[in-house]
C-alpha positions in Angstrom: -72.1 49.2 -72.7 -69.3 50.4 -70.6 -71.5 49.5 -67.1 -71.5 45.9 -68.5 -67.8 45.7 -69.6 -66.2 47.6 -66.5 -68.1 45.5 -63.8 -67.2 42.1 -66.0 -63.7 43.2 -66.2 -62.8 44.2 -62.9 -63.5 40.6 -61.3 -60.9 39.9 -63.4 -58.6 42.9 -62.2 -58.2 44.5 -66.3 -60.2 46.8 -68.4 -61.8 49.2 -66.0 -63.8 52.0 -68.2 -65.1 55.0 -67.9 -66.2 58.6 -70.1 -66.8 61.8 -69.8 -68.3 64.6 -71.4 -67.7 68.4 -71.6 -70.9 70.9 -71.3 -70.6 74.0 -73.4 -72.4 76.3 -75.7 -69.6 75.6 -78.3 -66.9 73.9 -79.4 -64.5 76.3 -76.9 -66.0 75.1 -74.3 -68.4 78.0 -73.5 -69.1 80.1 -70.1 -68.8 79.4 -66.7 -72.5 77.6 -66.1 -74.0 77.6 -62.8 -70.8 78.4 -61.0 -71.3 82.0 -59.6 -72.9 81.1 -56.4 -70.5 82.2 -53.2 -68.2 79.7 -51.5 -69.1 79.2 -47.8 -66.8 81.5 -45.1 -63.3 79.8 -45.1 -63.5 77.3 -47.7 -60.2 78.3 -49.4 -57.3 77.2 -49.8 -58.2 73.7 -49.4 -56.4 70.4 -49.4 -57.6 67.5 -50.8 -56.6 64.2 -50.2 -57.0 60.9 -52.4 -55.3 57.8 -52.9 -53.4 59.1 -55.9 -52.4 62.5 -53.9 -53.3 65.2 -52.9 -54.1 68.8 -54.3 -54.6 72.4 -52.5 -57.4 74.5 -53.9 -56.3 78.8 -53.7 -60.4 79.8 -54.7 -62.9 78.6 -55.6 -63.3 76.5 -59.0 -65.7 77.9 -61.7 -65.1 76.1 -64.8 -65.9 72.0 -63.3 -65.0 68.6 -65.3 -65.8 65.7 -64.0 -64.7 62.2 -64.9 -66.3 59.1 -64.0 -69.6 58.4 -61.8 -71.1 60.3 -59.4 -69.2 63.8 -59.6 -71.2 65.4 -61.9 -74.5 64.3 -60.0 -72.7 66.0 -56.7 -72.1 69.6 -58.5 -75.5 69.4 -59.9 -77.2 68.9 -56.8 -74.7 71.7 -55.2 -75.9 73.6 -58.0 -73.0 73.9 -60.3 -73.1 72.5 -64.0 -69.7 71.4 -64.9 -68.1 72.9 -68.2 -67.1 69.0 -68.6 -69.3 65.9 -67.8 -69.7 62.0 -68.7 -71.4 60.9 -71.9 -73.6 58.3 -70.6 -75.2 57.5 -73.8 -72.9 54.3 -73.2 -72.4 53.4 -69.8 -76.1 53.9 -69.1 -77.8 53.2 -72.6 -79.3 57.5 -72.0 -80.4 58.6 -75.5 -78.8 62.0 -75.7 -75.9 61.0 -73.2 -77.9 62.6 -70.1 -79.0 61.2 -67.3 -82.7 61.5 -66.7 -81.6 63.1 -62.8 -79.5 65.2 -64.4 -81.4 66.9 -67.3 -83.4 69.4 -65.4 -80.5 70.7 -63.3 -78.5 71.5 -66.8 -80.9 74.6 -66.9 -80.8 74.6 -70.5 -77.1 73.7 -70.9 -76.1 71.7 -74.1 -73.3 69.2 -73.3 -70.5 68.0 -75.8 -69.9 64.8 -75.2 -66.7 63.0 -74.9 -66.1 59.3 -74.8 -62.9 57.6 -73.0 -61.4 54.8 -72.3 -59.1 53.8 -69.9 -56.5 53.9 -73.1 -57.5 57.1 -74.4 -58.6 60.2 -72.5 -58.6 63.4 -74.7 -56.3 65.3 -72.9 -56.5 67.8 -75.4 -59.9 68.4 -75.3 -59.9 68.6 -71.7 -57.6 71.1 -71.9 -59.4 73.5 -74.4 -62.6 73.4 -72.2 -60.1 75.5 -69.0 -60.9 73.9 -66.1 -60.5 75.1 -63.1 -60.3 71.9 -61.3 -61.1 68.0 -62.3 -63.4 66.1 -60.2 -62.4 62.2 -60.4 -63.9 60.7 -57.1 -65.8 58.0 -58.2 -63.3 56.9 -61.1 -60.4 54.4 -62.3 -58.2 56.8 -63.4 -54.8 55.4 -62.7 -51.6 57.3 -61.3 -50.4 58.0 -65.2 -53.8 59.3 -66.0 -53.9 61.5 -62.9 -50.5 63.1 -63.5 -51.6 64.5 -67.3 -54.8 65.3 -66.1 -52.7 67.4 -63.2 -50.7 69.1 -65.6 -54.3 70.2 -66.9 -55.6 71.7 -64.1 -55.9 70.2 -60.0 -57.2 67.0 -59.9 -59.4 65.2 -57.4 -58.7 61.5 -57.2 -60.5 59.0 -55.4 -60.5 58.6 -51.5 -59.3 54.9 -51.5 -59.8 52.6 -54.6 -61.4 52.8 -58.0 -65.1 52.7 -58.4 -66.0 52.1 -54.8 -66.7 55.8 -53.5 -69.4 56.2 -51.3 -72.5 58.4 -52.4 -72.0 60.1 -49.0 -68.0 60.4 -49.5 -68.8 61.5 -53.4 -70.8 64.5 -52.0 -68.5 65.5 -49.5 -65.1 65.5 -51.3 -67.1 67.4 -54.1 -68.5 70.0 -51.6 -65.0 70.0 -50.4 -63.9 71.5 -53.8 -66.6 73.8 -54.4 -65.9 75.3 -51.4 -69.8 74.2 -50.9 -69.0 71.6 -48.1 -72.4 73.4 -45.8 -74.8 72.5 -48.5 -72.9 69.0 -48.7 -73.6 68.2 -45.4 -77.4 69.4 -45.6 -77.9 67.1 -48.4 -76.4 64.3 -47.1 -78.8 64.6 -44.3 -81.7 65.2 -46.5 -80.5 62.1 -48.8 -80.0 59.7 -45.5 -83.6 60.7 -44.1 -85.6 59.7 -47.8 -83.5 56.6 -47.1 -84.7 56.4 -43.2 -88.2 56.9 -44.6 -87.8 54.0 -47.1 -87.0 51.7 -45.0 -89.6 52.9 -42.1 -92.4 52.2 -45.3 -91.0 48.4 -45.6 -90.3 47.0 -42.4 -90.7 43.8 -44.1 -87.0 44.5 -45.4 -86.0 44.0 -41.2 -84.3 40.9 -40.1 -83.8 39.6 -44.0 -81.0 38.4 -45.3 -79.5 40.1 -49.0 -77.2 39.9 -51.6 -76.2 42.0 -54.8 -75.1 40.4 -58.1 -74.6 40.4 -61.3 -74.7 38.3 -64.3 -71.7 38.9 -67.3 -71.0 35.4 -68.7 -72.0 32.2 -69.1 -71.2 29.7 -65.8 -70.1 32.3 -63.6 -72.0 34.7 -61.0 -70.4 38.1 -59.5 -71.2 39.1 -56.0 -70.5 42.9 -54.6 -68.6 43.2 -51.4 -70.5 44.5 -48.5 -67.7 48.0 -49.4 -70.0 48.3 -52.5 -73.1 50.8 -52.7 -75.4 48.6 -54.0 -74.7 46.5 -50.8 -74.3 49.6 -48.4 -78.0 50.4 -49.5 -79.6 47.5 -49.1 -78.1 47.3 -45.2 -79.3 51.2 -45.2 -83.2 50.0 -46.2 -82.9 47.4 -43.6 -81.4 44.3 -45.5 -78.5 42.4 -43.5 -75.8 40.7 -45.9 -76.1 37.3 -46.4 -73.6 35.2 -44.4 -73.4 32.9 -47.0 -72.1 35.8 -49.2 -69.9 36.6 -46.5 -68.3 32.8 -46.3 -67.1 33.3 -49.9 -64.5 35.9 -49.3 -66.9 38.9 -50.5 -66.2 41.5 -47.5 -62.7 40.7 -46.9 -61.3 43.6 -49.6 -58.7 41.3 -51.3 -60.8 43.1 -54.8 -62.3 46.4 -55.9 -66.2 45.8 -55.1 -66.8 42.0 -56.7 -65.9 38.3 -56.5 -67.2 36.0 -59.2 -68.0 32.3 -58.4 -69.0 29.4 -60.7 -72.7 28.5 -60.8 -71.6 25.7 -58.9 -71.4 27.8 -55.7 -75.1 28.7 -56.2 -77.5 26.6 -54.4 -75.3 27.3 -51.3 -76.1 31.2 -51.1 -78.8 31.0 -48.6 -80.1 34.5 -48.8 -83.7 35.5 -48.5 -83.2 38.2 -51.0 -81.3 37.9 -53.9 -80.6 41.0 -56.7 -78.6 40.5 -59.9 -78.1 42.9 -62.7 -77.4 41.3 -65.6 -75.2 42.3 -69.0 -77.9 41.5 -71.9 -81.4 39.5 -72.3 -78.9 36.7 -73.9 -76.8 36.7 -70.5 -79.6 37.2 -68.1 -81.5 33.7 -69.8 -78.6 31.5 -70.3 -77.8 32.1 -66.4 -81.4 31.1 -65.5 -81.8 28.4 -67.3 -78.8 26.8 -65.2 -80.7 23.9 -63.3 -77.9 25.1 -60.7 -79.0 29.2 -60.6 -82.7 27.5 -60.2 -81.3 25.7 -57.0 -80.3 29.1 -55.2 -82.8 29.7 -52.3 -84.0 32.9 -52.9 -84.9 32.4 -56.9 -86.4 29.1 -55.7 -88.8 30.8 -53.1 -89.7 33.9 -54.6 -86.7 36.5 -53.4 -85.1 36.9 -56.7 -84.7 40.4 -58.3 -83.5 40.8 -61.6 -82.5 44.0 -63.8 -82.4 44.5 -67.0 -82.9 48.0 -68.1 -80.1 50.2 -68.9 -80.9 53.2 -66.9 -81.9 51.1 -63.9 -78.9 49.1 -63.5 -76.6 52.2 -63.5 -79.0 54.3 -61.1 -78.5 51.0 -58.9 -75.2 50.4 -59.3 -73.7 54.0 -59.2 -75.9 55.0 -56.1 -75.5 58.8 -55.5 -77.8 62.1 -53.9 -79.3 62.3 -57.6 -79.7 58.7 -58.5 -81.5 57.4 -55.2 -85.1 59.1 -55.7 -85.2 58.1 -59.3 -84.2 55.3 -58.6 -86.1 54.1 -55.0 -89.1 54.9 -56.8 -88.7 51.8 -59.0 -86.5 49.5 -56.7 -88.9 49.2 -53.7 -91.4 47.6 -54.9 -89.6 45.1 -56.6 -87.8 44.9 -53.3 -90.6 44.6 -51.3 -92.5 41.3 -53.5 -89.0 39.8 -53.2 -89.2 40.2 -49.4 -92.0 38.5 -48.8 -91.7 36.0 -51.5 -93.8 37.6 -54.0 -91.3 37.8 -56.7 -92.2 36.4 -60.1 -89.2 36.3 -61.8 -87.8 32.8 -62.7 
């Protein structure tokens, strides 16, 4: 799945991935869905900056594509359904290439998927659906990528490096564009307090040490900068990173998000909480089995998390306003037996 491969391959620096998918009621692209509500007072023109430049808005956009993570879920929850979105069929394993968050604010929409990769991006087809703007701010488009897609229509880039984007920073560039920056700011509020009240409901989570993983290939083990969202929420629920994690380099922003180590390195993460995604059942058992994984502190006292499922390692992974409930739902609990040692995965 492309979760699997882009997370493997940026450790290594290559093969980022990502899709995306156009909505329409045919194969022109269709209407202008959920796009009619007013900007606020002001909004326009606006200039938006990213690390691969910046573009001015004149009005307000109301045919949206979005590439990558993460911008489709922040038009959908500022109530605009792109004319473009991600197929997620394969970077999420979604039957149907939606995400469950996302289906009920398509109000009856049918999306046409598309599929790219970071070699191919249907430029053509992107074209034919008339955008208005393209929202990239949670992506790995590269500088050649952005320039075609400008020719296309203005295109919003990501603030500071591929694929690391906060949720809160996804939501505000995207209310930024669609001139919707007041409703933005309400739901980052909103979104911050169901995290305030998570973390008020587990205050076993206070004063323990975490770290975030993930398992991709034999002998090796990746762990997420403290920059990453999967880390950013655990220290939002309560969690402090591990200093261990931190003596490896993972913080100091010499990657993207990630730092793999050899199994080797294991038994000396001393961190009372340890969660790992993992890239297949085949993966996720050859790493355990490793006498050295076995050693690490938190597997060996009951703080180990591990995830398997599709869905559930993208919700955690690609944190975001429409992910998190979904998503918290299932992860606390796990979170919690992990916390106090109650974990029963091996």
């Amino acid at each position: 799945m492309h979760l699997a491969k882009r997370l493997t391959t940026v450790v290594a620096a290559a093969g980022l991935l990502f899709g995306v998918a156009a909505c329409s009621t045919g194969p022109s692209g269709g209407t202008d869905q959920g796009s009619t509500a007013k900007a606020d007072a002001g909004a326009y023109p606006v200039t938006i900056d990213s690390a691969l430049g910046a573009v001015t808005l004149k009005k307000q956009p109301k045919r949206v594509v979005t590439i990558g993570w993460g911008s489709q879920d922040a038009a959908l929850a500022l109530g605009v359904v792109p004319v473009g979105m991600q197929d997620m069929s394969t970077d999420a394993g979604v039957a149907g290439g939606i995400l469950p968050w996302d289906e009920p604010k398509l109000h009856g929409a049918e999306p046409t998927l598309l599929k790219v990769s970071t070699d191919s991006i249907p430029y053509e087809k992107i074209l034919a659906l008339k955008p208005d703007v393209i929202l990239a701010v949670y992506s790995g488009i590269t500088s050649q990528q952005y320039r075609k897609l400008s020719e296309i229509a203005p295109t919003v880039g990501y603030p500071d490096k591929p694929w690391i984007t906060s949720w809160q920073d996804q939501l505000s560039i995207v209310g930024k564009a669609l001139g919707r920056s007041t409703q933005a700011k309400k739901l980052t509020a909103q979104t911050n307090a169901t995290i305030a009240a998570a973390a008020k409901k587990h205050p076993e989570f206070r004063g323990k040490t975490a770290a975030f993983g993930s398992g991709t290939e034999a002998g090796n083990f990746n762990f997420y900068y403290d920059t990453d969202a999967r880390v950013q929420l655990l220290r939002q629920l309560g969690f402090d990173l591990s200093p261990s994690v931190s003596k490896l380099g993972v913080g100091d922003s010499t990657a993207s998000f990630a730092k793999a180590v050899s199994l080797e390195k294991m038994p000396q993460i001393d961190t009372d909480v340890l969660v790992s995604w993992y890239l297949d059942a085949s993966t996720r058992s050859g790493i355990e089995k490793s006498p050295l994984f076995r050693r690490n502190p938190a597997v060996a006292r009951g703080g180990y998390v591990p995830i398997t499922d599709p869905v559930f390692v993208y919700a955690t992974s690609a944190v975001d306003v429409l992910s998190l409930p979904w998503m918290l739902d299932r992860y606390l609990p796990l979170l919690s037996k992990a916390a106090t040692g109650r974990s029963t995965a091996k």
